[in-house]
Every structure is written in C-alpha cells, then in structure tokens.
N, C-alpha and C positions, 0 to 999 in steps of 0.2 A: 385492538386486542388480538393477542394470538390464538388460531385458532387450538384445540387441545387436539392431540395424537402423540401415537406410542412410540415416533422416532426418537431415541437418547443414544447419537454414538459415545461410545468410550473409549473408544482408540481411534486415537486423533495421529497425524505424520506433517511436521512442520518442518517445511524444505527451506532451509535458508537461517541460518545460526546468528546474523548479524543482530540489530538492538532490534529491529520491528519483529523477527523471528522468535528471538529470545522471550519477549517480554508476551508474545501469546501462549508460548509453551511453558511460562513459568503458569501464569496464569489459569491454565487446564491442567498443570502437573498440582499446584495446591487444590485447585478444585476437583480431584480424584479420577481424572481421565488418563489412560494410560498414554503416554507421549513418546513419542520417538523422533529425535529430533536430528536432521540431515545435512551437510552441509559438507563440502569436496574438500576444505581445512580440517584437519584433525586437531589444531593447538584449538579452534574454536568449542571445539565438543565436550574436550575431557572434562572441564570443570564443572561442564552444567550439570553431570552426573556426582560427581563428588568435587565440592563441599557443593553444587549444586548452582542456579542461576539467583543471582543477586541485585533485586530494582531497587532503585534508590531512585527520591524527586518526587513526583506526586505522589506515588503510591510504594511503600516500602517493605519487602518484604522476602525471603528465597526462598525457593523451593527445586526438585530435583526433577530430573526425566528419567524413564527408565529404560532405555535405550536411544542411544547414538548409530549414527551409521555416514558411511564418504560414501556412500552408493544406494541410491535411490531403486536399484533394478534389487538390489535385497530385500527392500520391503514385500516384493513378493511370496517369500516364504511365508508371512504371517501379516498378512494386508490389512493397513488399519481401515477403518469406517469412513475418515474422514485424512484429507491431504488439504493441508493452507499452505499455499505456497505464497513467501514473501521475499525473492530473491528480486536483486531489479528486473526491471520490465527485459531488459536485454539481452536474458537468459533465459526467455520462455522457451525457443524454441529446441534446445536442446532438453530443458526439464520437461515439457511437454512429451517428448520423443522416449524417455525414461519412463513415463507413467504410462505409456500407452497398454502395457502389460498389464496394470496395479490399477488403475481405475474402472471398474468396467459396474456391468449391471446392479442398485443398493448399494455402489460407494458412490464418492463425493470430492472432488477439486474446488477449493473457493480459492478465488485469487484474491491476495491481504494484499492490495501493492498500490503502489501510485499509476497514476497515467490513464490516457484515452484507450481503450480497444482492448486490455491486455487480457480479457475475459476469451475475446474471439479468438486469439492465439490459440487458446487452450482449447477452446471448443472444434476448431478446425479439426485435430487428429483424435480427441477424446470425446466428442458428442456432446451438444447445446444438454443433455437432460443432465449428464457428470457435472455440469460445470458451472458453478454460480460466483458472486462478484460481490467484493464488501468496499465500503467507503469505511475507511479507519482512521480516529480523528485523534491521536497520541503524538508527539514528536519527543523523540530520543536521540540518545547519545552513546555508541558502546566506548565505554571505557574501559575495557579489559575483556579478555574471553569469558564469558557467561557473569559479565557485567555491565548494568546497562540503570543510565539514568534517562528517568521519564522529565523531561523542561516541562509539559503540560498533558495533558490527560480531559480530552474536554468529552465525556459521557453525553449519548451512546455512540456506538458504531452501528451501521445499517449492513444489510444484507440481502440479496434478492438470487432466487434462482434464473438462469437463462429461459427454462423451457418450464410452462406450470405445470406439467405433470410433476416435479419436483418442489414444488410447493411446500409438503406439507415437512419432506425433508428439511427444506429451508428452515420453517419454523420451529422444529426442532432443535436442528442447530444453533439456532438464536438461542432456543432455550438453555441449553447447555454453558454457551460460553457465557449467558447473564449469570447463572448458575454458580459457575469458576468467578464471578468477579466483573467480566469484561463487556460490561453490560452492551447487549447488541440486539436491534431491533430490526424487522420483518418489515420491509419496506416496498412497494412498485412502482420507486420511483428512482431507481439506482444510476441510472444513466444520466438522469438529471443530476443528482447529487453527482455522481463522477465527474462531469463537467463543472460544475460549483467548484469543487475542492480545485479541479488542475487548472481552470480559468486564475482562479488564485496562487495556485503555485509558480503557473507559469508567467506570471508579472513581476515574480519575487527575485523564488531560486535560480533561475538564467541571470539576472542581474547582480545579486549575489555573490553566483560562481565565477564570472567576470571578472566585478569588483576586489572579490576577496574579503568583502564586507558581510557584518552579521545585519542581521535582519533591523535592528534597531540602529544600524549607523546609516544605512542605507533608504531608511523612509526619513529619515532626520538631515539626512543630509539635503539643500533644496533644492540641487540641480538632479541629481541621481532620482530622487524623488519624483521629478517632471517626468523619466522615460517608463517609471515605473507604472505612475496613471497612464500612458501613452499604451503600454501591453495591457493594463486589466481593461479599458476600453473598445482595445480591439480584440480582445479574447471574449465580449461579452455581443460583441456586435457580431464575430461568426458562430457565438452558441444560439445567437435567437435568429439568425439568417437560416441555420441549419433546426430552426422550430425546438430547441431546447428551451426548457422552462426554469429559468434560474432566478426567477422572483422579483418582485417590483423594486426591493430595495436592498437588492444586490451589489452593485456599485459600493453605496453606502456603507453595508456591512462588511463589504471586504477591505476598504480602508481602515474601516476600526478593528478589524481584527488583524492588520497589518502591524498598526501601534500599539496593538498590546502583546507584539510576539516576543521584545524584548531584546538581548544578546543571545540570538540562536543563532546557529549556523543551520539552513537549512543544508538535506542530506545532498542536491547539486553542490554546494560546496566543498561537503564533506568528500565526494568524489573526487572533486579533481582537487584537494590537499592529499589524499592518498592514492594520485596517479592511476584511480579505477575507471572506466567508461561510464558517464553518466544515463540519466532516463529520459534527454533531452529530446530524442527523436517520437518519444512518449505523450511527451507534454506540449513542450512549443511546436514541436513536429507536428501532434496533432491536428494542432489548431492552423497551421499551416494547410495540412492537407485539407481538412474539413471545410477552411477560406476557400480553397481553389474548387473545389464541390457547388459551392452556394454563390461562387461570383463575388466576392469579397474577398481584395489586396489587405495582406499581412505584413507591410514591411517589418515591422519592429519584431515581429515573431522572426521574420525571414532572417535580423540583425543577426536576434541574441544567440540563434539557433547555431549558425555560422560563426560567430566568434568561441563558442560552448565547445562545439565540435571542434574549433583548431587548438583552444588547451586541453581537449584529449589527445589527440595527434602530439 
C-alpha cells in the first residue's frame, strides 16, 4: 500500500513525441493534468494538439495536450511539476544538459525509457533527489504523428525514486498517473526490475534488428531460436554475478513471454528500418560492461552488439 500525502503534480512535461511519449501524454492529458508535450520534430506535435493524440490496440481512445514546444529550455517560463522523459537512451545527455535550468528543488525527472543506467545519466548534472526511474511495460507502434498503436499493455508500471528523501514524491506520482489510467505502482525494487525487463530485451531486440525478423518469426524459427537462449543465459548469469535479483524462475518466464509476443517488431528494429541510432550500447552494452565488472565473458552480448552497431553505421 501506498503511503497517503498531499503530493498531486498537474503539470506534467513529456520529452520525446514518439509512441512511448505520446501514449503517457495522452494518458495524463485525459486524466486532467496539464501536458506539454516536447520533441525537436515539429510534424510530430501539431496533431497532438488538434484533432489531438489518437491510441488504438489495447487501450482506445484520444485525447489533446495543451502545449507543444521544439525547445525544452522554454519550459522554463512556466516549469511543470513533473518532466518524463522517453527519448532513447542516446540522447540523455544533451536532454539532461536542457533540464539543468527546469529541474531543480519540488520538481521531478522520471526516466520512461528502456536500458541499464539511464536514471544515472540524469542524476549526474540534475541530482540523485530530481530524478527517479520507471520500468514501463506497453509496446507500441507510431503509426502517424500523434498516432500510436498499443500491440500489448500488460498493467502496472513500477516507479522508484533515486534518493528516499523523494519517496513520498514518488508515491504521489504513482498516484496520479493510476489516476490518468496508467496504472503505476511504488516499488524498491526498480533496479531489479530494470535488469528483468533489458536481460529480456537484450536476448530479443539485438537479434531482431540483425534478422530483420518480428519477434514471433524469430523464437519459431530453430536455429535463430538456439542464439536467442544463448544471450537470455548469459544476460542472467551477469545480472546474479553482479548480485541482481531477477527470481528463481526467470529463465522460464522470460521464454513464455517471448512466445507470446507475437508479430511485433521490437523498437531495435524499428531503428534501424528508419535509419535512427539504436539503445543497443544501453542494453547489450550494459550487460557487457556489468560482465567485465564481475569477471564474466559475454561473447554473444559482445556478437550482437557489434553487428547492431555496424547497421547503424
């Protein structure tokens, strides 16, 4: 149970307009928080504002923000409560460098994103108290500017602050976005979960974005298949070398949630069909670096990571 207190921001700032941005600012724009929604594309923005953002797929439904902005150092005339930032991992450091003005004492940075570390990015220029960490468990698709299909929706999302002087922040904000819809739970265990989810991603989406394969042709297919348990293996043998706690039947459960992802493309794939830099240095990078940490060889991370990176280049 959450504990009770009088934190309710209502102005929230979602950096990053793609489908993981869109569909939390649709979300807090129907549930009555004021949204301002950021992103360096101007074609990405206008719609969300009029006719507004539009989910389609598990959850259906539009709604509007009431300010757009290409400049994140704007938000400082009128700073909202709350900044989620969901841009890839790979552009922390320059959105970090932007908020260093905008976040400061009674506001708040959560990072909505994929990957190992990307909390610490934030906290390096903007303070372990600003900055807390969500594990977000939706997968989407933007199919237009301030259009976005949800493939799965699997409630809740978890949330934790860095520093527990920001605790009870935390829990507020939990409250809020269950509030909106988006049901999200107050958790101190977020580093584990982090690890959970990218131990899993990063056995997939690297193989994936390789392949050129959806998610469902690529566990069904039996060779492919063989290097797929080769990385979920080794991403589990340096999350509990490095003392992470990712659960007795982990293994397990990350296979069956493999076969029932279906024809998704995860978003590594989605990168590199639209020629963008992926979150691969985030993910299999991590578990690379964490390996070399604890004395644990990563070849298959060391493969995919290497081949990922040369179809960005």
């Amino acid at each position: 149970m959450q504990e009770d207190n009088n934190y309710r921001p209502k102005k929230f700032a979602v950096v990053g307009a793609g489908p993981v941005g869109c569909i939390v600012a649709a979300f807090l724009s129907r549930g009555g928080c004021e949204v301002t929604l950021c992103d360096v594309q101007q074609s990405l923005l206008e719609a969300a504002m009029d006719p507004g953002i539009f989910i389609s797929g598990t959850d259906n439904f539009q709604a509007r923000v009431v300010k757009t902005t290409t400049r994140i150092d704007e938000l400082a005339s009128d700073p909202p409560d709350v900044v989620i930032v969901t841009v890839k991992a790979t552009a922390l450091p320059i959105i970090t460098s932007a908020l260093e003005g905008i976040v400061d004492e009674g506001r708040y940075v959560v990072s909505w994103q994929n990957g190992i570390d990307t909390e610490l990015v934030l906290a390096e220029r903007l303070g372990r108290k600003q900055v807390m960490r969500a594990v977000v468990n939706y997968g989407c698709i933007l199919e237009g500017p301030a259009k976005v299909k949800m493939v799965f929706h699997h409630r809740p999302h978890y949330l934790q602050e860095l520093d527990p002087g920001s605790k009870q922040a935390a829990q507020g904000i939990c409250q809020v976005l269950t509030d909106c819809g988006l049901d999200t739970h107050h958790t101190d265990q977020i580093r584990n979960m982090v690890w959970s989810k990218t131990v899993n991603n990063s056995c997939m989406n690297a193989v994936c974005a390789v392949t050129g394969k959806t998610m469902f042709e690529v566990i069904n297919d039996p060779i492919v298949s063989g290097l797929v348990d080769s990385l979920l293996k080794e991403g589990v043998k340096v999350a509990r070398a490095n003392e992470l706690m990712l659960g007795p039947d982990y293994y397990l459960d990350c296979l069956n949630y493999i076969r029932d992802a279906g024809h998704h493309k995860p978003s590594m794939l989605q990168d590199i069909e639209a020629k963008r830099q992926t979150e691969i240095d985030y993910i299999n990078g991590k578990i690379i670096e964490y390996g070399e940490r604890a004395g644990v060889a990563t070849p298959y991370n060391s493969t995919l990571r290497s081949l990922v990176k040369a179809l960005e280049a």
